[in-house]
N, C-alpha and C positions, 0 to 999 in steps of 0.2 A: 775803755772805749771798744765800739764794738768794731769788727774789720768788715766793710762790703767791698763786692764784685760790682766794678765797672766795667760794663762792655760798650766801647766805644768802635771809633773806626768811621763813624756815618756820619758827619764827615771826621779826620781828625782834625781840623777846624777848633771844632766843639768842644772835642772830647778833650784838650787844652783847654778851653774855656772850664770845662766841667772840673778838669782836676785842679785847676787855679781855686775854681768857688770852694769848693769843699773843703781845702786848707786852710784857704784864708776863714771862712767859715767857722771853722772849728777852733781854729786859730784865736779868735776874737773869744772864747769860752776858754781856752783853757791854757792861754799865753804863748808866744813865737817860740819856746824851749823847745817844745816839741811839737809834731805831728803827728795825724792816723794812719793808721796802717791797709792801706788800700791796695789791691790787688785790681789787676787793670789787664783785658785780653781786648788789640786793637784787631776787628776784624776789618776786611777787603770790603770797599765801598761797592766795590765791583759787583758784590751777591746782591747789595739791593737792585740795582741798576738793572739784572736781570729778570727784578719780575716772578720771579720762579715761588710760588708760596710756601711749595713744599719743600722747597732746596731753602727758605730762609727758616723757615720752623724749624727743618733736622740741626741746621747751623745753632742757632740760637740756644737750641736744647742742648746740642754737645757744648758750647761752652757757657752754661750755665751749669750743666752738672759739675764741669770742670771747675768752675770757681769753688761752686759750695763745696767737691773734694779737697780743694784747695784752703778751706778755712771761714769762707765767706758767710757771713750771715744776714745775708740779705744782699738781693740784684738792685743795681741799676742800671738802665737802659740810656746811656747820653744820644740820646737821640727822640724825637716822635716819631717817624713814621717805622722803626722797627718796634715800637709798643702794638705793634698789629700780632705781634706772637705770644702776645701776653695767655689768651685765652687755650694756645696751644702747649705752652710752657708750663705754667702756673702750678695745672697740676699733679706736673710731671715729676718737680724738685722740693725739696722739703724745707725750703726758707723763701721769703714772702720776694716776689716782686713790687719795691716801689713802684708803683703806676704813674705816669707824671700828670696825668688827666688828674689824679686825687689832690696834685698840690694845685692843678687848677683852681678844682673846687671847692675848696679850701680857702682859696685866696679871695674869689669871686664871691663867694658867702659873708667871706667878712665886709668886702666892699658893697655887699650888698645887692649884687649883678644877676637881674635873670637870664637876662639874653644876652649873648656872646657872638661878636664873628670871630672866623675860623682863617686864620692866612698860613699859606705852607705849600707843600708840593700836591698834586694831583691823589696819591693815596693818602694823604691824610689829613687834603681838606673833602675827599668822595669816599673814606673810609668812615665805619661803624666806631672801631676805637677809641675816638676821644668825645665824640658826641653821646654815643651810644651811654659812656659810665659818668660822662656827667648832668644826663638827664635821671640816668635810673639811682644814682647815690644823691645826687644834687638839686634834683627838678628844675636843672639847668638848659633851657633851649641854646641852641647853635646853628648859624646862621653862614654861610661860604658865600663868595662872590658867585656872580652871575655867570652862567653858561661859557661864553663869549670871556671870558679873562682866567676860566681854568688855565688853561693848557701854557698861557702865556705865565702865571704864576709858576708853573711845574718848571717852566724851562728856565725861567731865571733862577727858581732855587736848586735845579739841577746842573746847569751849563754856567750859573757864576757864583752863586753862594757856595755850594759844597765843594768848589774849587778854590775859595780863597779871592776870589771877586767882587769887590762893590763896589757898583757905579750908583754915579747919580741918576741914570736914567732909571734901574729898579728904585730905587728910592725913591725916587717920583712916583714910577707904578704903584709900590706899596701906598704909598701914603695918602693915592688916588683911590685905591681901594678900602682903606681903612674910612674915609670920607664916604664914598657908597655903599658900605657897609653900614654907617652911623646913620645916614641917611632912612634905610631900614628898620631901624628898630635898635641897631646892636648898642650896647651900657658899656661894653668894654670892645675889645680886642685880642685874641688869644694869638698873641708870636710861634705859633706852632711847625715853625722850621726853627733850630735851635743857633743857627746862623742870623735869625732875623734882627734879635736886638741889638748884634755889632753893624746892621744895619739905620735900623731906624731906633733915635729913641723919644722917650716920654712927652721930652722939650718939646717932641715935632707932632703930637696932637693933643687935643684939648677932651677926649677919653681917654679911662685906661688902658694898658697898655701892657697885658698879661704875658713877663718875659717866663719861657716854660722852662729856659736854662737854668733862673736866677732860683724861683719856685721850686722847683724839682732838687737844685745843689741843696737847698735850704731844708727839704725834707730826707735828704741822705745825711746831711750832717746833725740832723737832730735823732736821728737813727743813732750815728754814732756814739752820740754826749747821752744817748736815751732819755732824751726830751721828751 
């Protein structure tokens, strides 16, 4: 098995989520005896929070080199919206970033999905990132709620999801959203806060319902078995 670098932190929320799937993942291939060998740097939620592009790029890059000195053959990012350092990082280090946008596309191809909405916080449902590489690998359009429900998505997945918060009232919002979002055009829905599917799931709409946790674990564990 191969060993990858998880850089987690944003929130650790997830990044428990993330190391759950991957085991259990692997697990289900090669029996509960053992386990992978994953190497895991939880950074301060605090660097995203601040915005700062180039204080998250230099962050990202130092502990990505430190993994891959560390042994790592291959990054993962438990997280979307620090996939915005991909294009900063990438070609900095010498073993590949899984991208989680790729298990998107990946997933949505198979379902058969052109058009996608986008739910998450403010930089990564108004970022280039996840749209940007799954139009130009995928010919995937991507669609975000309406002006007028940004800032209110940003603040529930910033002030109660990446704190370990769920209410029924975002649950409502989401699910109001994923509905005007359908309403649009969109074939699926991209969970692109990695907190969103321990909010909402499948049962609760009648599209799919693109978990980028479950996606993303599932193409780090196929890394490891070398699927």
């Amino acid at each position: 098995m191969k060993t990858i670098g998880l850089i987690g932190g944003t929130s650790w929320h997830s990044t428990i989520v993330y190391y759950k799937l991957i085991n259990e993942l692997v697990g289900n291939e090669i029996g509960t005896q053992g386990n992978p060998e994953l190497l895991l740097y939880s950074i301060n939620i605090e660097l995203m929070r601040e915005q700062n592009k180039e204080k998250i790029n230099a962050k990202y890059l130092e502990v990505a080199d430190k993994l891959q000195k560390a042994g790592a053959k291959a990054i993962v990012i438990c997280a979307n919206t620090p996939h915005m350092v991909y294009s900063f990082v990438q070609p900095k280090i010498n073993i590949p970033i899984l991208h989680i946008a790729d298990s998107i596309g990946k997933e949505a191809s198979k379902l058969k999905l052109c058009k996608l909405g986008l739910l998450g916080n403010r930089p990564t449902m108004t970022g280039s990132f996840i749209p940007s590489f799954l139009e130009s690998n995928f010919g995937i359009n991507t669609i975000i709620p309406d002006k007028e429900y940004i800032g209110k998505s940003h603040n529930y997945v910033s002030n109660e999801l990446t704190q370990g918060k769920f209410t029924d009232k975002a649950r409502e919002f989401f699910l109001n959203q994923i509905e005007l979002l359908k309403q649009r055009g969109a074939e699926g829905i991209i969970l692109g806060c990695t907190e969103l599917p321990m909010l909402i799931d499948q049962s609760e709409s009648d599209v799919p319902l693109l978990s980028t946790t479950q996606l993303h674990a599932e193409m780090a564990s196929n890394f490891i078995l070398g699927n």
